[in-house]
N, C-alpha and C positions, 0 to 999 in steps of 0.2 A: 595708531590704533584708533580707528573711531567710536562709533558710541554703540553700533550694533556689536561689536567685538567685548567693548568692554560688561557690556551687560552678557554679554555671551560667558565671557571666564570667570563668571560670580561675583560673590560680595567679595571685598577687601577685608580681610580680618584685620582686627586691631594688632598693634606690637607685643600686646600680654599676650594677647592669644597664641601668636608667635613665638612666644618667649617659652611660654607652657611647653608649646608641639617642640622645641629645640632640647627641653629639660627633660622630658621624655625620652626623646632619641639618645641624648646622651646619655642618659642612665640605663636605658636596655644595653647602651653598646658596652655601657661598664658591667654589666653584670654577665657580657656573653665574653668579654676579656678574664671574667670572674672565673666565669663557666670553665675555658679552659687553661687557664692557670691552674685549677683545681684540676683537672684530665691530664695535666703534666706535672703535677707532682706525685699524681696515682702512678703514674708511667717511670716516674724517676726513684720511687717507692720501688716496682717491682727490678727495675735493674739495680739497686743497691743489693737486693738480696741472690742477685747471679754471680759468681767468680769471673774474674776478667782472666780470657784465655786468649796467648797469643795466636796471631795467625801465622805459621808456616807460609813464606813465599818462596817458589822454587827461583832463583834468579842464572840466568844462562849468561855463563861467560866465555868472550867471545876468543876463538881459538886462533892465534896464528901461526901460520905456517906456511 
C-alpha cells in the first residue's frame, strides 16, 4: 500500500477505540440471542398448552404371492 492508498482508507483508530466498536457488537449480538430465546420460550409456552396427538401412519404391507 503506498501513501496515496493509505491516506485514502482514513485514520487509523486507536485499539480502545476498537475495543469499544468490538463491546458493542457483542452486546447487540447478545441481546438479539436475548431477543429470541425469549420468542422460543413464548413458542414453547404455547405448545405446552396443546395435547400431544398421535399421527395415524397408514403403513402398506407388502403381499406375496
Amino acid at each position: 500500500m503506498d501513501d496515496s492508498e493509505a491516506k485514502s482508507a482514513g485514520p487509523i483508530e486507536p485499539a480502545s477505540d476498537l475495543s469499544e466498536i468490538a463491546v458493542r457488537c457483542a452486546a447487540t449480538n447478545l441481546l438479539d440471542v436475548a431477543a429470541q430465546l425469549a420468542g422460543l420460550a413464548e413458542d414453547l409456552k404455547a405448545l405446552n398448552g396443546r395435547p400431544i396427538e398421535p399421527i395415524s401412519v397408514m403403513v402398506e404391507t407388502e403381499r406375496s404371492g
